[in-house]
C-alpha positions in Angstrom: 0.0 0.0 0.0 2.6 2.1 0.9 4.6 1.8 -2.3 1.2 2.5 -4.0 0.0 5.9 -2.3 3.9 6.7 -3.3 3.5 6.2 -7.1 0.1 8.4 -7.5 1.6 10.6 -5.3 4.2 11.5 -7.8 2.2 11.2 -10.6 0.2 13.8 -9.4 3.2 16.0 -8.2 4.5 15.3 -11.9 1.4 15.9 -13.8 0.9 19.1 -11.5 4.8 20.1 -12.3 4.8 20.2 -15.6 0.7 22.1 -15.9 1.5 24.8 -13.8 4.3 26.9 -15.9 1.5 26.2 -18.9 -1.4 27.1 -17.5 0.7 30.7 -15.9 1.6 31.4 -19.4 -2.1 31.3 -21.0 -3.4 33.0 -18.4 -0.9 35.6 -18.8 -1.1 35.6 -22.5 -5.0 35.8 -22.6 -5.0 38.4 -19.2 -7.2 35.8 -16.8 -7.9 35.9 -13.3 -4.7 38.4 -12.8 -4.4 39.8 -9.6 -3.3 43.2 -9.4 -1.7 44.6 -6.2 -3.8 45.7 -3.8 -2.9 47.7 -0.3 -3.1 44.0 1.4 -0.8 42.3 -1.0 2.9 41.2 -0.9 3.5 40.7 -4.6 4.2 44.3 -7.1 2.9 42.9 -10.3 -0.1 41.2 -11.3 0.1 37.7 -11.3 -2.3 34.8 -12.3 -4.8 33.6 -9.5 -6.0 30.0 -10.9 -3.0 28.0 -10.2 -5.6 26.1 -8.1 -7.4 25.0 -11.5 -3.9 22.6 -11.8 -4.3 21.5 -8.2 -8.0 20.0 -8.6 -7.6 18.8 -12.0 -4.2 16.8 -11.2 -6.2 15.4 -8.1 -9.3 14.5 -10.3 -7.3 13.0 -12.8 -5.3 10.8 -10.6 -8.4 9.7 -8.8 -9.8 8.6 -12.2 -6.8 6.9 -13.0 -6.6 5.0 -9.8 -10.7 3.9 -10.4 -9.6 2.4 -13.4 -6.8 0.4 -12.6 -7.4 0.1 -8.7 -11.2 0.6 -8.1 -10.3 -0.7 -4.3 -8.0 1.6 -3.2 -10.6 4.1 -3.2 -13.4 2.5 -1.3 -15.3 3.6 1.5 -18.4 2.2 0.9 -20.4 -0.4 -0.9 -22.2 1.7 -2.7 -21.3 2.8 -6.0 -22.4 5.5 -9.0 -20.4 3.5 -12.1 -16.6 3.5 -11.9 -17.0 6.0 -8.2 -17.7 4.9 -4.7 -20.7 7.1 -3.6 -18.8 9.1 -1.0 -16.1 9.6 -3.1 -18.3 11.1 -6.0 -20.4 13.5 -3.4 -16.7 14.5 -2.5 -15.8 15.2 -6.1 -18.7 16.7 -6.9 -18.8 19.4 -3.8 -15.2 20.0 -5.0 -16.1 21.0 -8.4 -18.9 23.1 -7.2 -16.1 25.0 -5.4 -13.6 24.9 -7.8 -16.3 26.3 -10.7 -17.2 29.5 -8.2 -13.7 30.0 -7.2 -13.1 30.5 -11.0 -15.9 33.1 -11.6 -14.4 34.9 -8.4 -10.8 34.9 -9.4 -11.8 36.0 -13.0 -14.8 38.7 -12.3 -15.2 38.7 -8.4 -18.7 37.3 -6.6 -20.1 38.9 -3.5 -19.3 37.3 -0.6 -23.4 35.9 0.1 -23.5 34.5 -2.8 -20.1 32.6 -2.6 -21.3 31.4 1.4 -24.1 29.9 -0.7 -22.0 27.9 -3.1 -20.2 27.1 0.0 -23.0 25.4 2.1 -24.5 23.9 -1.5 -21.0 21.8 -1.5 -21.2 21.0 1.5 -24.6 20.0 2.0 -24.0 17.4 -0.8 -20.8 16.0 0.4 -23.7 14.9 3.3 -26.1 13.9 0.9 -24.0 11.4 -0.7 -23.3 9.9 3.0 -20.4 11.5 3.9 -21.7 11.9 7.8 -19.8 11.0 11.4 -21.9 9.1 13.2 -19.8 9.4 16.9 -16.9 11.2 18.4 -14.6 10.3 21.0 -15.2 11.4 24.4 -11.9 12.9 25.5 -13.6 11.3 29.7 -14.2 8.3 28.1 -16.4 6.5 25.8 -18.0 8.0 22.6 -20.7 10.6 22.3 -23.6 9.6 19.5 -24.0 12.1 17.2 -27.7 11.2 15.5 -29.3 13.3 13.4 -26.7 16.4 14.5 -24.3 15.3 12.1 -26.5 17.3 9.1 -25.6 20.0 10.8 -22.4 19.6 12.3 -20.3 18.5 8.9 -21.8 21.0 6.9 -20.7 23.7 9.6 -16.9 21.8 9.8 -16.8 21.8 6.0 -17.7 25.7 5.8 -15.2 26.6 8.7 -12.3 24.2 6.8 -13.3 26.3 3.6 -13.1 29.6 4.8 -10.1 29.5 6.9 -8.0 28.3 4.2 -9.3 31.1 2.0 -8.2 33.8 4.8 -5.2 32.2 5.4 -4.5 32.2 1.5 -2.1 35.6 2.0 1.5 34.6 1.7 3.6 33.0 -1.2 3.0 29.1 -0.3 1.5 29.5 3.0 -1.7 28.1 2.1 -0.4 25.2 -0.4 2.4 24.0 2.3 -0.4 23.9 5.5 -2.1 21.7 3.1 0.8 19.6 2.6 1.9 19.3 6.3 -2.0 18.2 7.2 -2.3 16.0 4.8 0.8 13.8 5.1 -0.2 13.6 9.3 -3.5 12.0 7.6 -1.5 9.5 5.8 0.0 8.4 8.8 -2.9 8.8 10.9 -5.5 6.7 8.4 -2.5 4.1 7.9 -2.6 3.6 11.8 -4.1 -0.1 12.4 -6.4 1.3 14.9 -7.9 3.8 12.5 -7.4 1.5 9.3 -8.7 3.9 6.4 -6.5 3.4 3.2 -8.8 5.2 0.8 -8.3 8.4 2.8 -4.5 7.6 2.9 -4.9 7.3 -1.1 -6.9 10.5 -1.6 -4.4 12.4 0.9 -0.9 11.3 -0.8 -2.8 12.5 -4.0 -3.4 15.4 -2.9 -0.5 16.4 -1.5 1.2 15.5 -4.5 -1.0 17.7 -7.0 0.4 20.4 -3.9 4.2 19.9 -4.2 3.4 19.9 -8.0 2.5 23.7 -8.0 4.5 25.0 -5.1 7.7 25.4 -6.6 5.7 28.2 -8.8 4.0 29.6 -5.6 7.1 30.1 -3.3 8.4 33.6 -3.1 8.2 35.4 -5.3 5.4 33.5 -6.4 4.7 33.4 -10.1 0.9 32.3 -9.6 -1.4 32.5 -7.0 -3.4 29.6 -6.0 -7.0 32.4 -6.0 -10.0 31.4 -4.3 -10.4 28.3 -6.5 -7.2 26.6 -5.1 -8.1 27.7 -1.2 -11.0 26.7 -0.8 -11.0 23.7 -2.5 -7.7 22.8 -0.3 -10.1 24.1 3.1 -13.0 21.8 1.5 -10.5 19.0 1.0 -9.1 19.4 4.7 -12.2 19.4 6.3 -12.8 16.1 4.6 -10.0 14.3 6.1 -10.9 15.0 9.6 -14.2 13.4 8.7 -13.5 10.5 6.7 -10.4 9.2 8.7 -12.5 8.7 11.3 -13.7 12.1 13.0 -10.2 13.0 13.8 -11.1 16.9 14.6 -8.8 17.1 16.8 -5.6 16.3 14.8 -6.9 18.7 12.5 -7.6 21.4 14.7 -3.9 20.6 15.4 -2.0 21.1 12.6 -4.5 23.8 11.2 -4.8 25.2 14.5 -2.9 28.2 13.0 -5.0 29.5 10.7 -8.0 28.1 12.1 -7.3 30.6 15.3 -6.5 33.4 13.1 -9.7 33.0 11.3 -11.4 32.9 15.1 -9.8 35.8 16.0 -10.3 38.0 13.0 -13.9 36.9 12.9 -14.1 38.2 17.0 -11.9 41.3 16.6 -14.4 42.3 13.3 -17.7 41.4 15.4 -16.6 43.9 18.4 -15.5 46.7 16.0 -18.7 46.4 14.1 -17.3 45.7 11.1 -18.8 43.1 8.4 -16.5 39.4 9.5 -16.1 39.3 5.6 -14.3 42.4 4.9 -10.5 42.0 4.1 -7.7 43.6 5.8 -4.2 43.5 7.5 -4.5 42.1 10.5 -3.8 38.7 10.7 -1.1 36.5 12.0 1.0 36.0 8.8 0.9 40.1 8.2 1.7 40.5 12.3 5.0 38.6 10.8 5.6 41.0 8.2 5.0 44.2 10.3 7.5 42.9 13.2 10.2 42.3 10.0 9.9 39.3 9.2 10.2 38.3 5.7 7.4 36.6 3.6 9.6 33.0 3.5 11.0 33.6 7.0 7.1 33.9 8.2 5.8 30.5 5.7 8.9 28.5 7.2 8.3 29.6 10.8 4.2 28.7 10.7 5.6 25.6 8.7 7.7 24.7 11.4 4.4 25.2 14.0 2.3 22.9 12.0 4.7 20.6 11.8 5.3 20.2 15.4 1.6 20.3 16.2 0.9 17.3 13.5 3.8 15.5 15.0 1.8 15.8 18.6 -1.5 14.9 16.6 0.1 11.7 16.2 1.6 10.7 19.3 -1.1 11.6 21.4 -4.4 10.2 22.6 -7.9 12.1 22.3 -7.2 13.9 26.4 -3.2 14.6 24.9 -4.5 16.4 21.6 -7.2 18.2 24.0 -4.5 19.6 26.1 -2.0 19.9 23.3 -4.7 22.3 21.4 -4.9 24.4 25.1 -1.3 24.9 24.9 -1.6 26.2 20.8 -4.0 28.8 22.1 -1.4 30.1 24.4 1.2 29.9 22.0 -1.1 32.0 19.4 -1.8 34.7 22.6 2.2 34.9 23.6 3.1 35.0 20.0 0.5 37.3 18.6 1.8 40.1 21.8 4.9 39.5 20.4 4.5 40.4 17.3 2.1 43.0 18.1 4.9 44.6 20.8 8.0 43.9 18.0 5.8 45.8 15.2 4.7 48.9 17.6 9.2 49.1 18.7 9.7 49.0 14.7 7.7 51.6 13.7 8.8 53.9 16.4 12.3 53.1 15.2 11.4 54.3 12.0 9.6 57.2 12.4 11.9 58.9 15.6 
């Protein structure tokens, strides 16, 4: 198994190699989806914002490839819609839902309500094609029964996973190489005897392949972006994992913790100013970085580094460890965030005395 999640891993990392530099220049050529600077922004020129278009389709095509010649290694259930397991298709599909409005919003720009809708449409037909959790573990003991909560519970996981991927989308690579760190701790974790899911193994090393395909275009200076189509597919694709490799919230609350955090604390910070949660600014973690000196890579290798370590104690730990081990992330975030805050305020004084 292990040799196999190997080989489509690379062919996806290959087949997303060797896209990306194509799909930058006819994008370029033919002016789509460029983004030009804004006051927010890190990059001086416009750049193409679909590089997620290379992600998804090197994923989808993979996956099709591995139906054909390995139908197994992507089962979940018995159920099946031709060649595709049923959960698998309702995951495809929600995907491509996501994927086709990132692409009108990279290219001519949708309001935020109408892209929540999209949103809770995907994700309200991952659920329909049985994509569900049925229990969680009870960090005291024993398992809590979920029942007829779990319509409402994926759905809201799902649109959290989306969106915090999509604000967290504001460095060169930050984004692509969170996705990369979580999903290699879901390889391990659904390749753990106890846990025992192989498909989600499959569709993770795939996926982090199609990743390390494009990254080597998005590191800075990045010479494409992966837009709204690439986050929140990655965010959709995230929230997935914790679901299908066995509820596992908490090791993805662990290695996302980051952004997922930032995206609480934005979302509180906007609330109490009286200012719409949607609207876009400077003000989170990975711009903290920036305004205390830091350097765009510098910042992506340091929040690397973080949810690298905090995957690594995902995987060591029991249910109570992760618990604990997600208490002592929100303290990190606190200390580091006064930090920041304290180093950026001692910068600008610098400058300006």
């Amino acid at each position: 198994m292990t040799l196999e999640l190997l080989l489509y891993g690379l062919i996806a990392f290959g087949l997303s190699l060797v896209a990306t530099p194509l799909l930058k220049r006819f994008l370029v050529t033919k002016k789509i989806g460029l983004a030009v600077p804004r006051s927010r922004d890190t990059h001086q020129n416009a750049l193409p914002r679909l590089g997620g278009l290379v992600v998804f389709f090197s994923f989808a095509l993979v996956i099709l490839g591995a139906l054909v010649f390995n139908p197994e290694s992507l089962k979940f259930v018995e159920q099946r819609v031709l060649i595709f397991d049923l959960n698998l298709l309702g995951v495809l599909l929600g995907a491509l839902i996501l994927v086709l409005v990132g692409v009108y919003d990279d290219v001519r720009d949708l309001n935020p309500l109408s892209k929540l809708l999209w949103q809770i449409a995907a994700a309200f037909l991952v659920v329909a094609f049985g994509v569900k959790i049925f229990w969680v573990t009870n960090p005291f003991g024993g398992i809590i029964t979920l029942g007829n909560w779990t319509y409402l519970i994926v759905p809201l996981w799902l649109l959290l996973m989306i969106n915090v991927m999509n604000w967290f989308d504001g460095l060169d690579g930050l984004a692509g190489g969170l996705s990369v760190i979580a999903s290699i701790a879901i390889i391990f974790l659904a390749l753990d005897p106890v846990v025992d899911q192989p498909a989600t193994a499959m569709l993770a090393a795939i996926l982090a392949g199609s990743v390390l395909g494009f990254l080597p275009y998005n590191w800075n200076p990045a010479k494409i972006f992966l837009g709204d189509t690439g986050s929140m597919f990655l965010g959709f694709m995230m929230g997935v994992f914790a679901i299908i490799s066995g509820a596992k919230f908490a090791t993805a609350l662990l290695v996302l913790g980051i952004p997922v955090l930032d995206a609480i604390w934005v979302i509180a910070r906007r609330a109490l100013a009286g200012q719409s949660i949607m609207k876009a600014d400077k003000k989170h973690l990975h711009h903290r970085f920036l305004e205390a000196g830091f350097s765009v890579r510098q910042t992506v290798i340091i929040l690397y580094a973080l949810a690298g370590a905090f995957g690594l104690v995902a995987l060591a730990t029991g249910t109570r460890g992760k618990i604990i081990s997600i208490g002592v992330l929100v303290v990190v975030m606190v200390i580091m965030g006064s930090m920041l805050v304290l180093k950026a305020r001692s910068r600008h004084q610098k400058e300006t005395s």
